[in-house]
C-alpha positions in Angstrom: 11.1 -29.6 -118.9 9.7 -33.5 -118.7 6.1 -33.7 -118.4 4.7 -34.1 -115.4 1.4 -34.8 -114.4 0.2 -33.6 -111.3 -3.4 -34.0 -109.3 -3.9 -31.1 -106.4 -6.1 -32.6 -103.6 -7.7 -30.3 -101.8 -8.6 -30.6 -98.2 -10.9 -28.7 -95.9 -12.1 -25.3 -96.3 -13.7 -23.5 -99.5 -10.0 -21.1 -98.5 -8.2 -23.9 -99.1 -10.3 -24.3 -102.4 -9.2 -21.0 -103.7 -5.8 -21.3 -103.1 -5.4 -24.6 -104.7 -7.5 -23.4 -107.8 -4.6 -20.7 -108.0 -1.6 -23.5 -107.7 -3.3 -25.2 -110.4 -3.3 -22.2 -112.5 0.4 -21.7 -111.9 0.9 -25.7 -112.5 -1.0 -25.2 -115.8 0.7 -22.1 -116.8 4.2 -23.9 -116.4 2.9 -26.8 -119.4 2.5 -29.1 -116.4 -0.8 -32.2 -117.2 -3.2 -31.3 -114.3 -5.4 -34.7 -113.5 -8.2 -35.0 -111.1 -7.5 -38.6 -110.1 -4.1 -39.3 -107.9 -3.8 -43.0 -109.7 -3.0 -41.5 -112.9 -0.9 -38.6 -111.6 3.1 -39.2 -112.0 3.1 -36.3 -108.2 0.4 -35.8 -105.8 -0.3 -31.6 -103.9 -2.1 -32.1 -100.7 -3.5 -28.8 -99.4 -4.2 -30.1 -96.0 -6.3 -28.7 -92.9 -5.2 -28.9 -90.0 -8.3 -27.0 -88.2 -9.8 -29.2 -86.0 -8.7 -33.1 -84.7 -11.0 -34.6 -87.4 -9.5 -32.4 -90.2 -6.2 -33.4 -88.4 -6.4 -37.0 -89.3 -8.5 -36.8 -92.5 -5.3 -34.9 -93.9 -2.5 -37.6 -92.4 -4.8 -40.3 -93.8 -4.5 -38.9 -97.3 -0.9 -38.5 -96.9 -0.9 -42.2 -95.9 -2.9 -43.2 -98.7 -0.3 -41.0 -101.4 2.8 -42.6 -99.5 1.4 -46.4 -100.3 0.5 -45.4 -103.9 4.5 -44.1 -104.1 5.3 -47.2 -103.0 3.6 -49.1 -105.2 5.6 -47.3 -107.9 2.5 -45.4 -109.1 3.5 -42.0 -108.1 7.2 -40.3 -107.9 6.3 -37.4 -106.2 4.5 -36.1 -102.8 4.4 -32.5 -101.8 2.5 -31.9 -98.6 1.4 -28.1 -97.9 -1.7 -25.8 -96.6 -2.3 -25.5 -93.3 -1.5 -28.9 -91.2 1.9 -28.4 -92.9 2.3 -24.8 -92.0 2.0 -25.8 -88.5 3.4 -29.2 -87.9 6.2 -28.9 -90.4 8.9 -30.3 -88.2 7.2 -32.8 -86.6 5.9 -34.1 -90.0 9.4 -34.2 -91.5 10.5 -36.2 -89.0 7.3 -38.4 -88.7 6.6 -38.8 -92.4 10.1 -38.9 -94.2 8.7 -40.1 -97.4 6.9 -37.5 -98.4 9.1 -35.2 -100.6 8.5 -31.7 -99.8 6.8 -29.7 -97.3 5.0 -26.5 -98.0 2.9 -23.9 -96.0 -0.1 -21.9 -96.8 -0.2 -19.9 -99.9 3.5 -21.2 -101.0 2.6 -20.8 -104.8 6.0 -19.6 -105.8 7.9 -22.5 -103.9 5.9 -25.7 -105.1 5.7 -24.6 -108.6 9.7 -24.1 -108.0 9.7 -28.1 -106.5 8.1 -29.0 -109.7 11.0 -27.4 -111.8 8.7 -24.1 -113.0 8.7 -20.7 -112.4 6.2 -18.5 -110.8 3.8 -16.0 -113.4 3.6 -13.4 -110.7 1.7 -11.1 -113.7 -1.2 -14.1 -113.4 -1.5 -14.7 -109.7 -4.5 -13.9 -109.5 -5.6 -16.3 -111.8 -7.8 -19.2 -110.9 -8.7 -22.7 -112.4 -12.1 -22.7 -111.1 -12.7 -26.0 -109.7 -16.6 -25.4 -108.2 -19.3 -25.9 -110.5 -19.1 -23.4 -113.7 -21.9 -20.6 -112.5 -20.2 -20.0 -109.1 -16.8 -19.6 -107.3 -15.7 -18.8 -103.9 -13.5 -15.1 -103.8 -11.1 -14.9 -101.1 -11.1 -11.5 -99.6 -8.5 -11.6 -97.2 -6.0 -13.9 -95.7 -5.7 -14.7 -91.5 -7.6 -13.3 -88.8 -6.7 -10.4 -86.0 -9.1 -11.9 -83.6 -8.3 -13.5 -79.9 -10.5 -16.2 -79.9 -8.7 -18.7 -77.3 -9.9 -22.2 -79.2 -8.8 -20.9 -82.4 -5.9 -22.1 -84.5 -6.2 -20.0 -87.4 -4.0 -17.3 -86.8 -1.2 -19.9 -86.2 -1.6 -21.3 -89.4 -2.8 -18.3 -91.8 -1.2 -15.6 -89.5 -2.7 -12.2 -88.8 -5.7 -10.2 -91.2 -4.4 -9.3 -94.4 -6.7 -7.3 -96.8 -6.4 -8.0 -100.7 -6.8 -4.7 -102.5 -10.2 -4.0 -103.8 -9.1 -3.2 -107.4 -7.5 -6.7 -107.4 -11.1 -8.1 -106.2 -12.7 -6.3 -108.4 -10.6 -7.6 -111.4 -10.3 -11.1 -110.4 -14.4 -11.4 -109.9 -14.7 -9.6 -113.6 -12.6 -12.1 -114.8 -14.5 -15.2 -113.2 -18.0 -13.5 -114.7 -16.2 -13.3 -118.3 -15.7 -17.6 -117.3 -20.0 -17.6 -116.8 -19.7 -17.1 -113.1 -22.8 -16.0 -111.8 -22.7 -16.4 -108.1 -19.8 -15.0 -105.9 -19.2 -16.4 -102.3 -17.3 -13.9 -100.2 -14.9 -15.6 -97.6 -12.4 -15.1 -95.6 -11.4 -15.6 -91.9 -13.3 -12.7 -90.9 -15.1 -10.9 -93.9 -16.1 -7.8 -91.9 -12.7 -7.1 -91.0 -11.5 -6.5 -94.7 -10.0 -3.3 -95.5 -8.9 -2.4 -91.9 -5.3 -2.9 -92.1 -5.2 -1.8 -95.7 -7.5 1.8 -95.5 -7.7 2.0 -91.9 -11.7 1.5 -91.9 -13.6 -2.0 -92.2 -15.5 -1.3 -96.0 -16.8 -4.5 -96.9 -19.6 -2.9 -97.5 -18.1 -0.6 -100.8 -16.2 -4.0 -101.8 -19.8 -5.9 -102.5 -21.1 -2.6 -104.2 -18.0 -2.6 -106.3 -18.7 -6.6 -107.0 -22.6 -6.0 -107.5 -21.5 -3.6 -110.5 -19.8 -6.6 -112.4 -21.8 -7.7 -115.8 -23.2 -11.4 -115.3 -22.7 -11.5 -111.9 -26.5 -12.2 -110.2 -25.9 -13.4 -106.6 -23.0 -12.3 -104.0 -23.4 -14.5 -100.6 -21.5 -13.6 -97.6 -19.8 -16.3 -95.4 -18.0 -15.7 -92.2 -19.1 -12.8 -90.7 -17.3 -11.9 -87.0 -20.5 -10.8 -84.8 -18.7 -8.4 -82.9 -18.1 -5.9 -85.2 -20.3 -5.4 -87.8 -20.8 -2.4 -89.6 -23.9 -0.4 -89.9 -23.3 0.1 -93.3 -22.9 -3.5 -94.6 -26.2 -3.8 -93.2 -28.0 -1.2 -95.4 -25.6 -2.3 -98.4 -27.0 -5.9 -98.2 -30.5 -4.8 -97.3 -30.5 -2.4 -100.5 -28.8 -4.2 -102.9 -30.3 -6.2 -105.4 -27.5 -8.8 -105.8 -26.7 -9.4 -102.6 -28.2 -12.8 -101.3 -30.3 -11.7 -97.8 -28.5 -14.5 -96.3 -25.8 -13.9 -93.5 -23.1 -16.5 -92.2 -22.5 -15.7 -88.6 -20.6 -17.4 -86.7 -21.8 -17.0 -83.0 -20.0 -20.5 -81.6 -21.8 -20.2 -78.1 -24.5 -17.3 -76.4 -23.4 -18.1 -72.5 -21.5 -14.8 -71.0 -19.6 -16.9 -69.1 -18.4 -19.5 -72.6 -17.7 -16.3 -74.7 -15.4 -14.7 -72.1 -13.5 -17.5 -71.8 -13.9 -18.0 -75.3 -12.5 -14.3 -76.1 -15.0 -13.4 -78.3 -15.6 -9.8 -77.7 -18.9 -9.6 -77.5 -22.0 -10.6 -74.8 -25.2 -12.8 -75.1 -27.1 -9.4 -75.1 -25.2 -7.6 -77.7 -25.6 -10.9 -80.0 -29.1 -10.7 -79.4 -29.5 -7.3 -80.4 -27.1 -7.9 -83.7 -29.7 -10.7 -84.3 -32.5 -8.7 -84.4 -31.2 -5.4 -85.6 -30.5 -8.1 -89.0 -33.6 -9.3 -88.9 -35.5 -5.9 -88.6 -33.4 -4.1 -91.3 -32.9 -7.1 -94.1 -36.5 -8.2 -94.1 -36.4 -12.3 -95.3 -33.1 -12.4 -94.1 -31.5 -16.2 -93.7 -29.3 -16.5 -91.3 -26.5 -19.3 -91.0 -24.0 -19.8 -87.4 -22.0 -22.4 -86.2 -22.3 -23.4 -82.6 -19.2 -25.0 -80.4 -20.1 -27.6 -77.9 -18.0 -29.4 -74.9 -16.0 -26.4 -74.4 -14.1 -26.9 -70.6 -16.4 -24.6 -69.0 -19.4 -25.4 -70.8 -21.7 -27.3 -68.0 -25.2 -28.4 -68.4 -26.3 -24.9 -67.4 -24.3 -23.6 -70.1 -25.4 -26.2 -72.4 -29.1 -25.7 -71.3 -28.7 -22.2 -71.8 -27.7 -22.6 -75.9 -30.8 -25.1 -76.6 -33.1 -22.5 -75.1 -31.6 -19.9 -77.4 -31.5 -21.6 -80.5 -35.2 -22.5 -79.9 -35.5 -19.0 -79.2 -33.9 -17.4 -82.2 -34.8 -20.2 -85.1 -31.7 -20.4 -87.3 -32.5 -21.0 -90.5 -28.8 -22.6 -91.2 -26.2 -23.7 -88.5 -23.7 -26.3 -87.8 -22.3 -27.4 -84.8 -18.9 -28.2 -83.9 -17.4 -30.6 -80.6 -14.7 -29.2 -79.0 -11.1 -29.3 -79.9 -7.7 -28.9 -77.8 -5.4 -27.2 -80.1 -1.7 -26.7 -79.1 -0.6 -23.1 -78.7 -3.8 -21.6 -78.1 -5.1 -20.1 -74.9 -7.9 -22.4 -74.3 -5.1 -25.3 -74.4 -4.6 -24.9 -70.5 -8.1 -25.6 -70.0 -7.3 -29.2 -71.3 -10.5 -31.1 -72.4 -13.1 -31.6 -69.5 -15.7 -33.0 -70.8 -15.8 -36.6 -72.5 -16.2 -36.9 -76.3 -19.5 -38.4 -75.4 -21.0 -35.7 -74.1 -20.1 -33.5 -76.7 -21.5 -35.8 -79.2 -24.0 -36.0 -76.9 -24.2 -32.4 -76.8 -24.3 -31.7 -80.9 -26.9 -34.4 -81.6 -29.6 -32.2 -79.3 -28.8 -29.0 -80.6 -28.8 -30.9 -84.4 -32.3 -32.3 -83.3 -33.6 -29.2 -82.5 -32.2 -27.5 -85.5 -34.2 -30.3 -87.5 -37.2 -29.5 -86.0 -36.9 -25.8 -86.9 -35.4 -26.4 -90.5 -38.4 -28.6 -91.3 -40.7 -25.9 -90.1 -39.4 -23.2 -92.0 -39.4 -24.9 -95.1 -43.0 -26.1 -94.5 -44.2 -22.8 -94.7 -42.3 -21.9 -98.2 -44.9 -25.6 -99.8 -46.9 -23.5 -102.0 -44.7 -20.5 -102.8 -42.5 -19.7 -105.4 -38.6 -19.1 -105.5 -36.1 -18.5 -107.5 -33.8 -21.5 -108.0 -30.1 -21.9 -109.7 -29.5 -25.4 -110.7 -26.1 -26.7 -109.6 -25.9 -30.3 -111.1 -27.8 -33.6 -112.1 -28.1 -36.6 -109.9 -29.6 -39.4 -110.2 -33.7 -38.4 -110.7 -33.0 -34.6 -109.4 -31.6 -31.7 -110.8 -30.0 -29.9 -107.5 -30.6 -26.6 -107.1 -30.2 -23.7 -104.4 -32.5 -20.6 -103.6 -30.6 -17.3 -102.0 -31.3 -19.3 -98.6 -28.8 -21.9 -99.6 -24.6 -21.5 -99.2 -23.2 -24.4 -101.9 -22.3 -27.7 -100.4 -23.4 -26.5 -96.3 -27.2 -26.0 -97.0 -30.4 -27.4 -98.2 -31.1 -28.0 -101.7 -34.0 -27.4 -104.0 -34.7 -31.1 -105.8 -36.6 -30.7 -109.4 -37.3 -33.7 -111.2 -35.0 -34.8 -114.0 -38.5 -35.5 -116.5 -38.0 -31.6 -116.7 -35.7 -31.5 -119.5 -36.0 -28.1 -120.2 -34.1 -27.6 -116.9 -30.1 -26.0 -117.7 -27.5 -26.5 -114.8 -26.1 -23.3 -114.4 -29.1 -21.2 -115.2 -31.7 -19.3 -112.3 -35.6 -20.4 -112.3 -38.8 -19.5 -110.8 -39.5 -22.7 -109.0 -42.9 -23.8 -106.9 -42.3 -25.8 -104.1 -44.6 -28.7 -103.4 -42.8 -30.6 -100.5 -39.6 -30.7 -98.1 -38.2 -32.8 -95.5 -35.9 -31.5 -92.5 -33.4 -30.1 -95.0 -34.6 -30.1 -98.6 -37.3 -28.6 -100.6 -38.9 -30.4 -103.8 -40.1 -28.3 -106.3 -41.2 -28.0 -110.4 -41.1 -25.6 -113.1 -44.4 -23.3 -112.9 -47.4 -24.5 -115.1 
């Protein structure tokens, strides 16, 4: 087999970042040169996203940008796959003829084939960890069984499918043996795993499973579905030790009339009570949404209605998305009633009222101590996170680089002296 080396670029979600650190491993496995940087590649893997319209075009531009490098007689090879390719595949053969190969989500076995390898079905599970050495994403389960009419998931990634929990269990073993310390839990829907598979939803016994893994410190849950979330994940995270009190839950809108038309199964009043049923049994709990604005039936009513209820509820953590027509789903014959700029409009209010609360809450932790894990060096900061912080969507923890006792990788006690909106400054105790 010739050489051939080959840089994976990896677009989109921290899903997208597990599956490409499993191609790699595959790549690697077959004796193929992996290289971070496309100039010095001889082929180019884009694991595209093809989520929202912005994802969309971020992943056609870096197609774009591959196509002019092959061009210039720089790179031989393009192989588009993930989930813009799963969906468009057609149209982008046709549109985009120079690109070599098309691929769709979680096609291991055929690009490592395109390259000229075989597939190590014994070492699928394993993972070239591409996040920062103490912490890595685990991918719990792959698509999503909910309705949710704006939603192009399920096109692309296809309905919930649960990964065993002994395969969990040995792939997170295996990560710690690599100095992983922090596991993020993800998925499309994280409280749905194990329904298809043993007929109940037991996230709850997977994360006491994980917790039981030597080296492993924190476990953070991402991408929780509000409307059916069991009693017992509740008292599993509220108990446990290793499980970050922080919750991503993502509500996208608290208007009865949105969320119906939405499909998301559940009422402003129900949400309200999940809220505070959290917030009651996981005492310090963080909690983390998303928000969608501009939606077709959203009006100023509607609009008004969020603001009052973010003010209301003070996220600690939340992002906010404008609305996005999406072929094929049921919102798509709503079309797109309101202007892009009032759904910027839109996300910069909630964003400013979000500041306002995220500077308040960290005001009140000046003068308390937490305990910090340093992800990297930058410029005059180490950058580190507390258990209130998801990697590369939160705030950070920023601790003067004069410390040089400071390790990246390791946890600290740190006291906090000062914040902004987002951020927190702090220093080794005296």
């Amino acid at each position: 087999m010739s050489k051939n080396k080959i840089s994976v670029i990896t677009l989109g979600c921290s899903k997208n970042t597990v599956d490409s650190e499993r191609l790699m491993s595959q790549l690697k496995l077959n004796r193929f040169d992996l290289t971070d940087d496309p100039n010095l590649a001889d082929s180019v893997v884009i694991n595209t996203c093809g989520f929202i319209d912005a994802a969309k075009e971020e992943s056609v531009n870096t197609i774009l940008s591959a196509i002019e490098l092959k061009k210039k007689g720089k790179i031989k090879k393009i192989v588009v796959a993930g989930c813009l390719s799963e969906r468009y595949m057609d149209d982008l053969r046709k549109e985009i003829p120079e690109v070599d190969a098309f691929f769709g989500t979680e096609a291991y076995e055929g690009i490592v084939r395109e390259f000229g390898g075989n597939l190590k079905y014994e070492l699928l599970g394993e993972r070239i960890v591409t996040t920062p050495k103490h912490y890595s994403y685990l991918k719990i389960s792959e698509g999503c069984d909910n309705p949710c009419s704006f939603c192009a998931i399920p096109l692309m990634r296809g309905l919930h499918k649960t990964k065993p929990m002994e395969d969990l269990i040995a792939e997170a073993a295996s990560l710690a043996k690599q100095g992983i310390k922090e596991l993020v839990i993800i998925g499309q829907d994280t409280t749905d795993y194990g329904i298809d598979l043993y007929g109940k939803r037991n996230l709850a016994e997977l994360l006491h499973n994980l917790s039981l893994i030597e080296g492993i410190e924190w476990i953070r849950l991402l991408y929780v579905y509000p409307s059916h979330f069991p009693d017992e994940l509740i008292k599993e995270i509220a108990d446990n030790p290793k499980i970050c009190k922080y919750i991503d839950v993502p509500l996208q809108h608290i208007s009865d009339p949105v969320l119906k038309s939405m499909r998301r199964g559940i009422t402003k009043r129900r949400t309200i009570e999940l809220l505070n049923t959290l917030q009651e049994k996981i005492p310090g709990l963080t909690l983390r949404t998303t928000f969608i604005v501009g939606y077709p039936n959203e009006t100023d009513i509607e609009f008004e209605e969020l603001c009052e209820f973010v003010k209301d509820i003070k996220f600690d953590r939340f992002g906010v998305f404008t609305y996005s027509v999406e072929e094929n789903t049921p919102s798509f014959i709503l079309g797109d009633q309101i202007s892009r700029e009032v759904k910027e409009e839109r996300k910069a209010v909630l964003m400013e009222i979000q500041k306002e609360i995220s500077e308040e809450k960290n005001r009140a932790l000046i003068g308390k101590r937490i305990r910090v894990v340093i992800d990297s060096l930058d410029g005059d900061y180490y950058i580190g996170r507390s258990e209130r912080d998801a990697p590369e969507v939160d705030g950070e923890v920023l601790i003067s680089a004069e410390i040089n006792s400071v390790k990246i990788g390791e946890f600290y006690h740190i006291d906090i002296y000062d914040c902004n909106e987002y951020d927190l400054y702090g220093k080794l105790p005296d």
